[in-house]
C-alpha positions as CSV (number, residue, x, y, z in Angstrom):
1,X,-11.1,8.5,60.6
2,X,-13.8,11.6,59.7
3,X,-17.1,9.9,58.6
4,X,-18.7,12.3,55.7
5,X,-22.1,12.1,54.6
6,X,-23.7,13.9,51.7
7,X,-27.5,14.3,51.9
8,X,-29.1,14.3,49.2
9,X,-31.2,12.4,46.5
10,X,-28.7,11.7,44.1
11,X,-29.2,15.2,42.2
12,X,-27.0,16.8,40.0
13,X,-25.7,19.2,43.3
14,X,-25.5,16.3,45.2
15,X,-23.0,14.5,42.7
16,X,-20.7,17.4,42.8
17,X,-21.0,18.2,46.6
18,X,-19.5,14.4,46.9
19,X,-17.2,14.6,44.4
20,X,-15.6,18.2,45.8
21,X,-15.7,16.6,49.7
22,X,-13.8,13.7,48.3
23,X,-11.3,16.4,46.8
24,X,-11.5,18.4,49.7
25,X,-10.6,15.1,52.3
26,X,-7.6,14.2,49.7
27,X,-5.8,17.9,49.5
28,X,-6.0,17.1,54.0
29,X,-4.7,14.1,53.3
30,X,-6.4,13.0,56.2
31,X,-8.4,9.2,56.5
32,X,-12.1,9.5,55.8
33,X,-15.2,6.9,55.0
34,X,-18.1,9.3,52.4
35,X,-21.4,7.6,52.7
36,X,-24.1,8.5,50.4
37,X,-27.5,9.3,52.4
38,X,-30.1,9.0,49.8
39,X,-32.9,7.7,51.7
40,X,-35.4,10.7,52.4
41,X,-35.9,9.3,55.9
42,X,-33.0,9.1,57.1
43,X,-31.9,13.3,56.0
44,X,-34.7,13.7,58.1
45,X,-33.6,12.6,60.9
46,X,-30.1,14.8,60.7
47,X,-33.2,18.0,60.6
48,X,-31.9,18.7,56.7
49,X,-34.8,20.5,54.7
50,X,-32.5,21.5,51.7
51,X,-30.3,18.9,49.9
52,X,-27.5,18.8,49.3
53,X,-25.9,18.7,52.8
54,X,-22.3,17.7,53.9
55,X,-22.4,16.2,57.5
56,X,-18.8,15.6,59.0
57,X,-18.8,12.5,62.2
58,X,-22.7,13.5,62.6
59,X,-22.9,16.6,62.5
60,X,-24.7,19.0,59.3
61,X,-21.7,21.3,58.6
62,X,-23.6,22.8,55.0
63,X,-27.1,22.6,53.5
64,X,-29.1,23.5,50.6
65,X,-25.5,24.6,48.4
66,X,-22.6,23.2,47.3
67,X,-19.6,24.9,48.7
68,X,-15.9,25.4,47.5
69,X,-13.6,22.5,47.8
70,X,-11.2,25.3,50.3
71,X,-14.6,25.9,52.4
72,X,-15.4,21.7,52.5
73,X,-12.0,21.7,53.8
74,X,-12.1,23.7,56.4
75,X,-15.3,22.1,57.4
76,X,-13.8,18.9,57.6
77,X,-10.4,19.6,58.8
């Protein structure tokens, strides 16, 4: 299962980078767990200094845009 986290404080971007990933994991049909990192802290830690950003099992894939649901699924597949 592909653990996906959008960074991000709950912005306007940051709604519609979820929203697109969860599009994006569906059309892969594959299993997947989106967690919602809000907490400035923490998107610190992953080294993220523009929101939003998409990380896929750990790892920052995208930051500071929201990309295409085709390019979130290549990201994640």
């Amino acid at each position: 299962m592909k653990k996906l986290q959008i960074l991000g404080t709950g912005c306007p971007k940051c709604k519609k980078l979820a929203e697109l990933t969860e599009q994006a994991a569906q059309k892969l049909g594959i299993e997947y767990q989106l967690e919602k990192v809000t907490d400035i802290n923490e998107i610190m830690k992953f080294g993220v200094m523009m929101t939003p950003a998409l990380a896929v099992d750990g790892q920052v894939k995208v930051t500071g845009k929201v990309p295409s649901v085709d390019e979130i699924a290549k990201l994640i597949a």
